[in-house]
C-alpha positions in Angstrom: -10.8 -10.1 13.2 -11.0 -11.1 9.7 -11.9 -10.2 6.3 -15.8 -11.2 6.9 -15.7 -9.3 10.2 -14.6 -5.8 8.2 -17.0 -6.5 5.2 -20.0 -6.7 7.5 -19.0 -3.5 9.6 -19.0 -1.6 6.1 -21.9 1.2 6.4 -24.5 0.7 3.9 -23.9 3.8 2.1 -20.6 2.3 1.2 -21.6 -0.8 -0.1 -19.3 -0.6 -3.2 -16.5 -0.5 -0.9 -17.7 -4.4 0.9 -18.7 -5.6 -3.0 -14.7 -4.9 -3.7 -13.0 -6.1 -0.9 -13.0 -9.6 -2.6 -12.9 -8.5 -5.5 -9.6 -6.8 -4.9 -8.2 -9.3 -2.9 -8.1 -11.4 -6.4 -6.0 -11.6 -9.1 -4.8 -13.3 -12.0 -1.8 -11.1 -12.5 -0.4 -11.2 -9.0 0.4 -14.1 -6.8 -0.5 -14.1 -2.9 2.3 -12.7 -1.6 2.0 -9.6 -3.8 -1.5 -9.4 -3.2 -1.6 -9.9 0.8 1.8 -7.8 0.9 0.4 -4.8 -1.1 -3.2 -5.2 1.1 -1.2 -5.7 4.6 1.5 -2.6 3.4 -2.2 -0.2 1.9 -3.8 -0.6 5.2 -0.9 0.2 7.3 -0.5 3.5 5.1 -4.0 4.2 5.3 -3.7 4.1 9.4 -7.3 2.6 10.3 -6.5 0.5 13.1 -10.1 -1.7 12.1 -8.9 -1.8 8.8 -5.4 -2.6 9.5 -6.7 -5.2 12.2 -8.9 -7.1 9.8 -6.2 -7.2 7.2 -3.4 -8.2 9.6 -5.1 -11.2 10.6 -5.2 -12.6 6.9 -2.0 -11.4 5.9 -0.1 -12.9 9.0 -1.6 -16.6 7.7 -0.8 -15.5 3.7 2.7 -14.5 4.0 5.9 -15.8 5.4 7.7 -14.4 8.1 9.7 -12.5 5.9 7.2 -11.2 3.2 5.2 -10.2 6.3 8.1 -8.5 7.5 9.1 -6.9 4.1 5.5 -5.3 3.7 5.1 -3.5 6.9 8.4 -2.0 6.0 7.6 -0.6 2.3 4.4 0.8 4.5 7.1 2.9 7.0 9.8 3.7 4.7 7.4 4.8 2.3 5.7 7.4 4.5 8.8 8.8 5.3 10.4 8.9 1.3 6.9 9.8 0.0 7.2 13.2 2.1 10.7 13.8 1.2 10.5 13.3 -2.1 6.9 14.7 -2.8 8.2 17.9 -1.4 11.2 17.8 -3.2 9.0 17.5 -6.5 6.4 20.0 -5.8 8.4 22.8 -4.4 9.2 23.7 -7.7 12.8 24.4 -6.5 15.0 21.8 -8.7 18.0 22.5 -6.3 16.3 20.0 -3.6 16.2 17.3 -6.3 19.8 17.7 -6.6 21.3 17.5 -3.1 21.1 14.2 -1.4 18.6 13.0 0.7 20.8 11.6 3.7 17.9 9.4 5.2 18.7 5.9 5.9 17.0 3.7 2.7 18.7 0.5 3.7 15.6 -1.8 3.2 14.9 -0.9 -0.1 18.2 -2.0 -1.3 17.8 -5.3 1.0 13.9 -6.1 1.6 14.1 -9.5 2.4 11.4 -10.6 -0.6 11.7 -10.3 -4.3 12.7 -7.1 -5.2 9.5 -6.8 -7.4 7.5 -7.6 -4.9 8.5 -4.8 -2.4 8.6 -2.2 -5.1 4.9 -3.1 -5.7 4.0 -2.3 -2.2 6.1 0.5 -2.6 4.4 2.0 -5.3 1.2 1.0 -4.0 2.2 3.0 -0.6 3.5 6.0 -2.7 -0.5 5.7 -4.8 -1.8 6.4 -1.5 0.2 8.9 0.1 0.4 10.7 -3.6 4.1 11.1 -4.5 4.3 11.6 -7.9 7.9 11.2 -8.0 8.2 7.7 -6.3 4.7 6.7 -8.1 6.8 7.0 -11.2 9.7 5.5 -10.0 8.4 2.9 -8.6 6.1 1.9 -11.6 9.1 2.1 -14.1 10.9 -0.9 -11.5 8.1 -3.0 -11.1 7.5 -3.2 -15.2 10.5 -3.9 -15.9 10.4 -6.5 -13.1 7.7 -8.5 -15.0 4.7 -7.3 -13.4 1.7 -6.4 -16.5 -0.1 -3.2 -16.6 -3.0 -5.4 -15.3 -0.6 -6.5 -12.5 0.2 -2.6 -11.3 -3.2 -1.7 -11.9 -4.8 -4.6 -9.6 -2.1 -3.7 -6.9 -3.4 0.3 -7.4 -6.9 -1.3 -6.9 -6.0 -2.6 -3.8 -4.5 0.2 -2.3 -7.5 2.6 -3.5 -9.9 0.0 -1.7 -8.1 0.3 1.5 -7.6 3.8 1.8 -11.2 4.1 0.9 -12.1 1.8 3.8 -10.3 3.3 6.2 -11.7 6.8 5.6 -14.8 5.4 5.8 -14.4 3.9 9.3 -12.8 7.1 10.4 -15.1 8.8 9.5 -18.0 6.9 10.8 -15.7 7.1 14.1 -15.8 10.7 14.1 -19.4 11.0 13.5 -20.0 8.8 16.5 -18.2 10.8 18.8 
């Protein structure tokens, strides 16, 4: 499985989506492990197994065991925070804001990778599961970590392009059924 492999099994009506694979998988604001990290920790969010398949394969060969490692886990933590704290946000209630959250966080205070780097994939995990709250959290950490607006916005251009593939492919799966 590889990159080539998911760009050809993109349906024609979603040619935009193959046209940007590459082009999201480049950047001159982000180095590889934020790019492959932020791709490997989008598709594992987005929960395509094709998608997540064809980005695994390249991101296992891009990163090192512990940037690999790091990324899968901003995917999982995320999913769990970005429900916590999205409800938190949007119940309107500010009480819930106010009482702790007593889930285990431990990762994000160790990751294992440059602190940017896993708040990146962090934020790029909280673009797709739509958390306001950790979006803007996140953001605010990985600017002041150095990352450009062009940086956070190539990462967000990632994750957008992944999602999109995978609700393509599931929905050419359900159609098929």
């Amino acid at each position: 499985m590889s990159i080539s492999d998911l760009k050809s099994a993109v349906p024609d009506y979603a040619k935009d989506l193959k046209l940007n694979i590459t082009n999201v998988l480049t950047s001159t604001s982000l180095n590889d492990q934020q790019i492959w990290g932020t791709a490997l920790a989008s598709a594992l969010s987005s929960r395509n197994a094709f998608v997540i398949k064809a980005i695994n394969a390249e991101a296992k060969e891009k990163l090192s065991a512990e940037a690999y490692s790091a990324a899968k886990s901003a995917a999982s933590i995320m999913g769990m925070n970005n429900i916590y704290y999205r409800f938190a946000h949007l119940s309107g209630n500010e009480d819930y804001l106010k009482l702790p959250a007593r889930l285990r966080m431990n990762i994000i205070g160790r990751p294992g990778v440059d602190k940017v780097d896993f708040e990146l994939w962090s934020l790029a995990v909280s673009a797709i599961n739509g958390c306001g709250m950790c979006i803007e959290s996140h953001e605010k950490q990985v600017a002041a970590g150095g990352i450009s607006k062009e940086g956070i916005q190539d990462a967000i251009r990632i994750a957008s392009v992944m999602h999109a593939l995978a609700a393509t492919f599931d929905g050419e799966d359900a159609l098929a059924e």
